[in-house]
N, C-alpha and C positions, 0 to 999 in steps of 0.2 A: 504493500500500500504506500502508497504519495501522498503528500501535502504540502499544498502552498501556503508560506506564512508570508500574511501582509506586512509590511514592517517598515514602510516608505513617510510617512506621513509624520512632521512636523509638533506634534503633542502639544499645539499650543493651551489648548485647557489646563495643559499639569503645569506651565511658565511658573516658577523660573528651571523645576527641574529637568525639563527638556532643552534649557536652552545650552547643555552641555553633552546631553548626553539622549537617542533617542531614546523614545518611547517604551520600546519593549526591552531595554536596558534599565529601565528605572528598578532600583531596591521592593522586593518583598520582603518583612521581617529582618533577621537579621545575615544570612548567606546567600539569598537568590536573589535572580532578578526575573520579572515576568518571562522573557524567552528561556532563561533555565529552567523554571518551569514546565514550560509549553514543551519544549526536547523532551523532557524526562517524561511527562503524559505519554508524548506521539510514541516512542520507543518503547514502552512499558505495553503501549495498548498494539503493537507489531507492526509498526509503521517502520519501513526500511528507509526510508527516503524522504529529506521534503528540501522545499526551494522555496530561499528568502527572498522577497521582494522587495526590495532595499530602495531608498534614495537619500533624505537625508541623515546626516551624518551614520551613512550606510557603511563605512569604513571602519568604524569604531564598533560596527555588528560583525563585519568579515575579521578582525579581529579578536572579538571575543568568542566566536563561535566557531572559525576556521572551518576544519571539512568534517563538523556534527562527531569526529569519534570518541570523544570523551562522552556523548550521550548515547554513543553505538547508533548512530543514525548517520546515514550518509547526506552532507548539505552541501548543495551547490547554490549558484547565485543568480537573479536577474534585476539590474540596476536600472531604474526610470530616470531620464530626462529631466521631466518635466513632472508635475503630476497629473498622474491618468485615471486616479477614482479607484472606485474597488474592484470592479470587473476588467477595465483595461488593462494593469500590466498581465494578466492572463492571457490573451490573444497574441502577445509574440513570442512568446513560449508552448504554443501547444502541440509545437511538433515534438518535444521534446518531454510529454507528459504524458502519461496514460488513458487509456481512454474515458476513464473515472479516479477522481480525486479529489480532497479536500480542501476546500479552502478558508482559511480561520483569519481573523483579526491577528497579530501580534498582542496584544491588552488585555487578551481574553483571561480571566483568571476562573475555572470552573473544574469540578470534580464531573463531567461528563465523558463517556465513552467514546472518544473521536469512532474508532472501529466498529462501533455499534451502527454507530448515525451511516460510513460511507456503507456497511454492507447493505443496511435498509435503501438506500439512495439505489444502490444498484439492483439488488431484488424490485424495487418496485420500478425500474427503467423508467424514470422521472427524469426530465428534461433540466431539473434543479431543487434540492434540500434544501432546507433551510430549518437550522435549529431555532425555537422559539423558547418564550420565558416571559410567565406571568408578571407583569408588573404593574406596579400601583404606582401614580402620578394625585399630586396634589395640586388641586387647582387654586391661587393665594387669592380670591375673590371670591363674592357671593355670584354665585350664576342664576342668568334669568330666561325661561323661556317666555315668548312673547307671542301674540296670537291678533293679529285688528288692533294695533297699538296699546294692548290691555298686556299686563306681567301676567301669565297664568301659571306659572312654577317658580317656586324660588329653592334654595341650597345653597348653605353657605359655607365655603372653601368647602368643595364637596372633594374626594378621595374615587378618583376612577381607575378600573383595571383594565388593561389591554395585553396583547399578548406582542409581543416586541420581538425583531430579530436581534439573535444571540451576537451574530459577526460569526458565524460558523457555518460553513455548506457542504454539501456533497454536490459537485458540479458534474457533468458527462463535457467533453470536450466538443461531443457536433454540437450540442445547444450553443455555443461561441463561433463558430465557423463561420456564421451570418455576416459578422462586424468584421471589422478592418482593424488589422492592427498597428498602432502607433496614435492610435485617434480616443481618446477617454470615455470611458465609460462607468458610470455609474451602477451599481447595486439596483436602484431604485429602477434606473430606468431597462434596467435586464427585467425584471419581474412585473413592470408596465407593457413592453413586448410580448413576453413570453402569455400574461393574461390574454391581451390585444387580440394573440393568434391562438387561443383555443386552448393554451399547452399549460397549463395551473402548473405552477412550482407542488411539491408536496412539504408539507410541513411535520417535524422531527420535534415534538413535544417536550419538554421537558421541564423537571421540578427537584433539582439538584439544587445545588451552586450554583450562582454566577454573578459575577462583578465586571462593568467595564471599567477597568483600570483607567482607561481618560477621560474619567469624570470623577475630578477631585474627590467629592464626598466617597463613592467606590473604594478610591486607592486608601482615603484615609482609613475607612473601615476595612479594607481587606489587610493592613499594615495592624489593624488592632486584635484583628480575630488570628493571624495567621498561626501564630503559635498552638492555636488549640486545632484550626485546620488541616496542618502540616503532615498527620497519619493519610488522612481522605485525600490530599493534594498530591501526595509521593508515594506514598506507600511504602516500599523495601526505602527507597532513596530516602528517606523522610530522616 
């Protein structure tokens, strides 16, 4: 099994500690950093292989992670330009990728089965996965519905649930074949096409873990909890 880790993008949310160092390098606890993590998952769940997505300060990734064998996982590289969104740096590499693979956020910090989710992606020959996760959003206002200029509901700072993408996929490589590569492409707008033409992504449920690490409040709490998570996150490695 393959996986691509995103790992390109800028971390302006977590400023000032990306401004030294990327994103999936930032501190968990007191010995990892989120991409040590994420190697130790993908290798532990029988992943041979994955490809970082690098751009900036993509240099300081190729050196701390070199060619994956300190996590027994073979890593090679693909560096962006410019940036191309989530789905983009995907399309100039898929000669060079299988015909099913995964592809994760860099940030992701989760006790989820990467192995689970691509074998389900490829059992159900889905044009695209997508791991999902309950979340709750607070809204800081009283909200109104309104009906012939009359308020007919009110609710104040109401608590909404939705189900949210993880940053984790099981992708097939024709569902990208369509687009051009070197030209950006968003997440959003793969799964606005692929609805468009009949072809439903399928969705990979989940009620584990999960934190986006580039969303301060996240890292601050995944840096408070990690010690007690540390078994669930590593396991042997822990």
């Amino acid at each position: 099994m393959h996986a691509v880790i995103l790992a390109g993008g800028k971390g302006t949310r977590l400023r000032p500690y990306t401004t030294c160092l990327p994103k999936p390098l930032v501190p968990i606890g007191d010995q990892h950093s989120i991409l040590d993590i994420v190697l130790c998952q993908l290798a532990a769940s029988g992943f041979a292989s994955a490809t970082l997505a690098i751009g900036h300060l993509g240099h300081l990734i190729r050196s701390y992670v070199g060619d994956g064998s300190r996590w027994g996982i073979a890593v090679d590289y693909a560096e962006e330009e410019s940036p191309l969104g989530t789905i983009g740096p995907l399309l100039g590499m898929l000669d060079r990728l299988p015909p099913h693979f995964l592809v994760m956020n860099g940030d992701v910090l989760t006790n989820l089965d990467y192995a689970v989710l691509l074998r389900r992606h490829v059992a159900e020959d889905a044009p695209l996965t997508v791991a999902t996760y309950q979340r709750q959003v607070k809204i800081d206002f009283g909200v109104l519905s309104t009906k012939d200029g009359q308020i007919v509901e009110f609710a104040e700072k109401p608590t909404l649930d939705y189900r949210v993408s993880m940053g984790v996929y099981g992708v097939s490589g024709e569902t990208l074949r369509r687009y051009t590569p070197g030209l950006p492409l968003g997440f959003d707008e793969l799964v606005l096409d692929l609805l468009a033409g009949d072809e439903p992504p399928r969705e990979y449920a989940f009620d584990g873990y999960w934190l986006d690490i580039g969303r301060p409040d996240d890292y601050d709490r995944a840096n408070a909890e990690f010690d007690l998570l540390r078994p669930t996150l590593l396991g042997a490695r822990a």
